[in-house]
N, C-alpha and C positions, 0 to 999 in steps of 0.2 A: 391394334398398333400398326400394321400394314396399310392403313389408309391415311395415317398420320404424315405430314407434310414434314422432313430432315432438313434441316440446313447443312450444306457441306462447308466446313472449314477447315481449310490449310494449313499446317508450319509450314515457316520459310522452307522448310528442308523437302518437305514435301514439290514446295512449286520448284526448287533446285534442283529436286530430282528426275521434273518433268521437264523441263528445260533444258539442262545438259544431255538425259538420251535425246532429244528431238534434234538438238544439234549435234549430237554424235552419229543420228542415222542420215541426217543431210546431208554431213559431209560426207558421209559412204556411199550417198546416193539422191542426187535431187527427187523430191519430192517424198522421200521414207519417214525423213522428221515430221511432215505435214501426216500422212496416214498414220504414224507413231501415236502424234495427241488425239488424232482422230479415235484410235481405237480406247484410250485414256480416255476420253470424255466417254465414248460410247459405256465402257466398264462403270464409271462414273455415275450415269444415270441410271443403270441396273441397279448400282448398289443404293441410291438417293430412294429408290421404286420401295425396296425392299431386302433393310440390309441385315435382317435376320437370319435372311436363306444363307451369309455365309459363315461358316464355325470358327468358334473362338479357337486361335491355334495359339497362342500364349498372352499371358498376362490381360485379358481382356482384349486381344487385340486380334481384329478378324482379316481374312483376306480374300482380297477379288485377287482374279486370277486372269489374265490378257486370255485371247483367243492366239492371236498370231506371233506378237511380240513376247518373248521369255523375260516378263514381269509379275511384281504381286503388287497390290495398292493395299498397304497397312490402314486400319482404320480402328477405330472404336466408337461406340454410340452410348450417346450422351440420353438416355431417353428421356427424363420430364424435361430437361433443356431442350429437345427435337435438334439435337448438333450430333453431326457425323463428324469426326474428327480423323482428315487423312494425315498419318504421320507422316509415312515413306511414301516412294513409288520404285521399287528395287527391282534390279535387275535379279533375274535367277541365278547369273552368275556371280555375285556379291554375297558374301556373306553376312545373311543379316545380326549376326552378334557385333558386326564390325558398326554397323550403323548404331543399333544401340550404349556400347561402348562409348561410341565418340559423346554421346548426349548424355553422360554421367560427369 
């Protein structure tokens, strides 16, 4: 399974997620929301590589975790479809029962 090729796909809420912090670190600072997705894609491609290494913390759903930015990227994997599926991209300060609440 680790040699298997994932597709990543997105909910809307997912790319709103990455979106909004990019322009929430811009405005706090030219150039933060640019390094902000940077380190997103970077996470991104870790998890696309090999997204077993991370543990299911609830309901099937796993998490990568930023180096720099206080983030998690919610995902779950789809395995004989080969779909990674990013729900969230949440901040650490957010609480994420709030996000799944709202999706009920």
């Amino acid at each position: 399974m680790m040699n298997s090729v994932y597709l990543l796909k997105f909910t809307p809420e997912s790319l709103r997620d990455i979106i909004e912090s990019a322009n929430f670190y811009e405005n706090r600072q030219k150039g933060l929301g640019r390094k902000f997705k940077a380190e997103i894609k970077a996470k991104l491609i870790l998890i696309k590589k090999n997204p077993f290494v991370y543990a299911i913390r609830y309901n099937s759903v796993r998490l990568g975790i930023t180096e720099v930015f206080p983030f998690s990227i919610h995902f779950s994997i789809y395995g004989e479809a080969k779909i990674i599926l990013i729900h969230a991209v949440l901040s650490h300060y957010r609480d994420p029962d709030e996000f799944w609440n709202d999706k009920s």
